[in-house]
N, C-alpha and C positions, 0 to 999 in steps of 0.2 A: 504494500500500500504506500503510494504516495501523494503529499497534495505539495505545490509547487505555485508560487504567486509569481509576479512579472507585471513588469507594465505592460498597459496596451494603448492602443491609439485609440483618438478622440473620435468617440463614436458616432456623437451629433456632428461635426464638420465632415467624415467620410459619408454618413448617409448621405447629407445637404450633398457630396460630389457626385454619389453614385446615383440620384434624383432618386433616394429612398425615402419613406417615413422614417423620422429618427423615431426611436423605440421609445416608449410610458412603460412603468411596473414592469410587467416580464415578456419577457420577448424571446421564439429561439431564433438564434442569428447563424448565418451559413458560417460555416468550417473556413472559407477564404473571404470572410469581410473585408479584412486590411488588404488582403494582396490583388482582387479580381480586378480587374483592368475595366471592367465595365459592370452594369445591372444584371446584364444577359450573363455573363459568366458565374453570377454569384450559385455555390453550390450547398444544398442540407444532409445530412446526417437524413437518412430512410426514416431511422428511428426520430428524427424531428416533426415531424406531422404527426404519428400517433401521441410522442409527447406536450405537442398544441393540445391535441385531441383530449389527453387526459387532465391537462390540469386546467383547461375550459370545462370538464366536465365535472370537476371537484369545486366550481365556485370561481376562480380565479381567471381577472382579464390579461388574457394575453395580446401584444401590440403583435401586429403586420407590420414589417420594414418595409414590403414592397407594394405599389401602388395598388388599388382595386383591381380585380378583374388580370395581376399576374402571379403566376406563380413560379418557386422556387425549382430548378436541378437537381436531382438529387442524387447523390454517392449511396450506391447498395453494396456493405461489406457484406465478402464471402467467407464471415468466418462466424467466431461461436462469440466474438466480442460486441460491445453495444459502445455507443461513444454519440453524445452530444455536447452543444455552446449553446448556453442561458445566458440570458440580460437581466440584470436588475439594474430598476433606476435609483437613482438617491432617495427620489421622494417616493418611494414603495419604502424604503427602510426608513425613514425618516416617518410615516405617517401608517404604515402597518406591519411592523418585524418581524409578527408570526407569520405573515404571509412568503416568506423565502423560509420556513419551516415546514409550510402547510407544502411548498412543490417539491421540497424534497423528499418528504414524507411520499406523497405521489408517486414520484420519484423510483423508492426505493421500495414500496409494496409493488409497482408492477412490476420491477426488475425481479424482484421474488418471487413472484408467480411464474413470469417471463422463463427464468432459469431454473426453472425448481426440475429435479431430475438430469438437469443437465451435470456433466463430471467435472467439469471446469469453463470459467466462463473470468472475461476482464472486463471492465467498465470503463470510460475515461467519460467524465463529466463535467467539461468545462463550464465557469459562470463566469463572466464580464459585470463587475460592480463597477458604478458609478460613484463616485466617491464625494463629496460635498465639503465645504464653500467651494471649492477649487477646479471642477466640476474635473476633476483626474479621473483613470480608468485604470481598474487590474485587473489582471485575468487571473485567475485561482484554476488551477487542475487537478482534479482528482484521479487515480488512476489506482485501480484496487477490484476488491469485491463489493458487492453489496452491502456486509454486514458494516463496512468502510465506512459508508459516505457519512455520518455523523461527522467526522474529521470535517468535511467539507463545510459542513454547517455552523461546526466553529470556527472555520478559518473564516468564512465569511462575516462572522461576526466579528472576529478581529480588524478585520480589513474595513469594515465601512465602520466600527468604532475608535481607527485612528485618530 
């Protein structure tokens, strides 16, 4: 198990480039935000739409970065691994905290179910916090099992209680 922090780039000026919506509360973001060269090339994690899907269906508003009416490329791993990038904005942690506990929790009952009977299975679960006055950006990665991700949930709490 590992979680790993870093900075990341300014999420609100690349959307404004890529003619994205910048992300509100949580968002899942393509795997190459920083690097695609254009809107067209932006690409998701397979498992990113079923995870819109689940934590839309637990309560929680998830943002679209890409205009009305388009939608995301997606990368389909051939393997027994799962691997997504979450957004939290400042003002999701600033105005409801349990709610980045409520999608992890999400989170980690479907990957439980997800994997259950499988022999081995890795997760990498990246989240992009927004970080306040400063409006700065880290990336946190998780990279583990399931029973894991709790690390994730503290580091994120470390990181947006700098």
């Amino acid at each position: 198990m590992s979680v790993e922090i870093a900075d990341y780039i300014n999420v609100a000026a690349r959307a404004n480039e890529l003619g994205c919506k910048v992300p509100v509360g949580i968002a899942v973001m393509p795997d190459n935000f920083a690097t695609a060269t254009s809107r067209a090339k932006l690409l998701i994690q397979g498992e990113g739409s079923t995870l819109k899907t689940l934590l839309r269906n637990d309560g929680l508003a998830v943002s679209d970065l890409l205009p009305d009416g388009e939608r995301f490329s997606f990368i389909h791993n051939k393997s027994h691994d799962w691997q997504a990038l979450l957004f939290i904005a400042a003002s999701l942690w600033s105005n409801d905290r349990t709610a980045v506990s409520v999608a992890l929790s999400v989170v980690s009952n479907y990957l439980t179910d997800y994997f259950r009977g499988a022999p081995s299975h890795q997760i990498r679960l990246g989240v992009v916090v927004e970080k306040t006055p400063d409006r700065t950006y880290k990336q946190i990665t998780y990279e583990g099992s399931v029973a894991g991700l709790a690390a994730l949930d503290e580091a994120i709490r470390r990181v947006c209680d700098e």
